[in-house]
N, C-alpha and C positions, 0 to 999 in steps of 0.2 A: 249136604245139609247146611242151613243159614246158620252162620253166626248169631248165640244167642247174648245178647247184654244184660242179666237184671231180667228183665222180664220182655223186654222188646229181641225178637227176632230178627234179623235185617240179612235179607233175601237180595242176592243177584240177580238178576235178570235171566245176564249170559250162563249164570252156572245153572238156575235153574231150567231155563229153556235151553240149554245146549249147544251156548252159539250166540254170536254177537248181531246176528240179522234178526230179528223179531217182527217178522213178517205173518208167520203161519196161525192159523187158530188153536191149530192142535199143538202147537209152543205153549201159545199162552194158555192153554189146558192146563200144562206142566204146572206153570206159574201160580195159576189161581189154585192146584191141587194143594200145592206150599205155603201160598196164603192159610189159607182154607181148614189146614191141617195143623196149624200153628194158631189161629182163631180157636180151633175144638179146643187147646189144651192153654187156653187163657192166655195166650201173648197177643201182645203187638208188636205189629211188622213192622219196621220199615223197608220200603224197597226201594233197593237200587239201580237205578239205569247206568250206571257205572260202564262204560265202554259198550254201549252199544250203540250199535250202527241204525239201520232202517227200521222203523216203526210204524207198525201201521194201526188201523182203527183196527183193524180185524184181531189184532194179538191182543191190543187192550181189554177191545169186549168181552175175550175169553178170558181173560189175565185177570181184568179189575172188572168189569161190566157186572158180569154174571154171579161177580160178590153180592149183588143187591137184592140177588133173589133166593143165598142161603140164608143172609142174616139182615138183621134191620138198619135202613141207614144211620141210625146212631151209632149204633156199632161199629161201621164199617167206619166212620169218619174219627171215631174216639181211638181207633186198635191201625190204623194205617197209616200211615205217612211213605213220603216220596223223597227220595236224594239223587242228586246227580241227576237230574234232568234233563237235557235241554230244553230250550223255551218254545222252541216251535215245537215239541213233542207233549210239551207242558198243556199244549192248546190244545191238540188232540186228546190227551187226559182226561181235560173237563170240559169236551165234550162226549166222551166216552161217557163219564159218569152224571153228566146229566141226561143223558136221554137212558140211559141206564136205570135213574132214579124215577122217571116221567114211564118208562114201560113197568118197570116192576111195582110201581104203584097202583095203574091200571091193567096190571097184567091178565087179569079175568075180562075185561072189557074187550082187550086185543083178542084172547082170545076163544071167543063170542064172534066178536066179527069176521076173524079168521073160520070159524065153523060156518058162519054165514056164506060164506064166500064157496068155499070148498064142498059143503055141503052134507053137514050131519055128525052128530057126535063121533063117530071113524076116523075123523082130523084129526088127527091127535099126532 
């Protein structure tokens, strides 16, 4: 469980993903469940990159991305914050969370087109 301060939570990467490579999607499942579940009961996060090693886009979008389609980006930006960074990883971030914010804005538009494409409300 995250360290709680006051009312901000501050969540490990490595404790909550299980490991200091934060490569996989299903890690950052872990991650975003802890956010997530810490959001339900009124805290804010902060999260810590705190000793970890490889990061990719994949762990983010599941870790932070997919925040934007529980709750509203006010939210997410009022109740989260980020420690121990590194700054090339920092770039991957805010890219994560902008095209994160840009799909779950129009995310009935994607998908629509995705039906299009595929072929008939069964796309799902």
């Amino acid at each position: 469980m995250g360290i709680v301060t006051g009312e901000i939570e501050i969540i490990s990467i490595i404790e909550a993903a299980e490991g200091n490579c934060c490569v996989a999607a299903c890690d950052g499942q872990k991650v975003h469940d802890r956010i997530a579940e810490a959001f339900r009961k009124n805290r804010k996060v902060k999260l810590s990159f705190e000793e970890t090693d490889d990061l990719t886009p994949a762990f983010l979008n599941a870790a932070v991305g997919q925040l934007y389609g529980s709750f509203s980006e006010e939210f997410v930006e009022n109740n989260l914050s980020f420690a121990d960074i590194d700054p090339e990883d920092e770039v991957f971030l805010k890219r994560v969370v902008e095209r994160a914010k840009g799909y779950f804005e129009h995310a009935d538009s994607y998908l629509k087109a995705f039906r299009d494409v595929i072929g008939g409300e069964d796309a799902e």
